[in-house]
N, C-alpha and C positions, 0 to 999 in steps of 0.2 A: 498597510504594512507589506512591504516587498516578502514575496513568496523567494526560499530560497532551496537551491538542488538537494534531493534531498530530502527535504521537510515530507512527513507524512502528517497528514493534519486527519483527524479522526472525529468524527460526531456519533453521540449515541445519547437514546434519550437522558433524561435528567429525573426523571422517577421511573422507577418499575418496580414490580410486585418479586417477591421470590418463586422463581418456577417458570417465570413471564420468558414469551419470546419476546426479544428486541430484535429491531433494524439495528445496523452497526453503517457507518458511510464511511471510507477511508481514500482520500486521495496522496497519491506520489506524488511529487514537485519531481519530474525528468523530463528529457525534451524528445527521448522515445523517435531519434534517427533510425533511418532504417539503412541508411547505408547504399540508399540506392540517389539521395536528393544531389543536387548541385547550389551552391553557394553562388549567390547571384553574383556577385563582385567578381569573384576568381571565377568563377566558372569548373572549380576545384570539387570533386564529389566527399560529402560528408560524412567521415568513416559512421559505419554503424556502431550506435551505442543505445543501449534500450535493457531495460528490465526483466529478467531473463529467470527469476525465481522471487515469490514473496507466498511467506510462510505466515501463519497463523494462530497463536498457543492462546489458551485458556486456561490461568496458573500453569501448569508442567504439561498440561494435557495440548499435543501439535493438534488442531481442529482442520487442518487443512493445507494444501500446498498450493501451489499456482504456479505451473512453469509456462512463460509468454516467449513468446518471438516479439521480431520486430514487427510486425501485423498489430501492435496494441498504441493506443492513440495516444499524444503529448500530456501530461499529467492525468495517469487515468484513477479512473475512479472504481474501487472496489464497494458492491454493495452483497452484506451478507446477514444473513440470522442467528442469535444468538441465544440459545435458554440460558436466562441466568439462575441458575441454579444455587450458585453460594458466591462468596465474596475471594474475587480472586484477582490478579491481572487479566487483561486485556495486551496481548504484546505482536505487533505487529514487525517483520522481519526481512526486510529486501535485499536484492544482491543483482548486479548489471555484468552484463558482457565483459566489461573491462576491470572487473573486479572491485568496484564498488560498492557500497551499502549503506544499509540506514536502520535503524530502530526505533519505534516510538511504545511508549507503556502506556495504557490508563487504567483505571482503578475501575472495577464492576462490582458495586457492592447492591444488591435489591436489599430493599426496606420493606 
């Protein structure tokens, strides 16, 4: 399946207990210019565009921020820990130099 700009694709386990820490894996689909490359053909430098804020909420509760420069590598991969403590969203939040964004929700429910 073609990955598209954009897309944040999220993996977290598929059982846990209530109270349990999880791994959480979240990658951006962005191609994370820096503004410094040149375009082979033109010889033209490639404005910078790159992900420049991604936010982290657990139901209402913001769990985290992330502000990057252009220093952060092509589709990057966010890995972080999570107690799951009750059954809520999972919502992941970006925003790029040029004023683009993206959202992804998933459901954390421990059994």
């Amino acid at each position: 399946m073609p990955r598209k700009f954009g897309e944040i694709q999220i993996r977290a386990p598929r059982r846990y207990g209530k109270g349990e820490i999880i791994q959480i894996k979240a990658r951006i689909i962005h191609p994370m210019e820096t503004g410094f490359r040149k375009d082979k053909t033109t010889q033209q430098v490639i404005p910078a565009h790159y992900i420049n804020e991604v936010k982290v909420f657990y139901g209402d509760d913001l769990l985290t921020t992330f502000d990057w420069t252009y220093a952060v590598s092509r589709d990057p991969l966010l890995t972080f820990y999570l107690r799951a403590d009750r059954t809520a969203p999972l919502k992941i939040v970006w925003r790029d130099n040029k004023g683009k964004g993206g959202e992804k929700i998933i459901p954390i429910a421990p059994q």
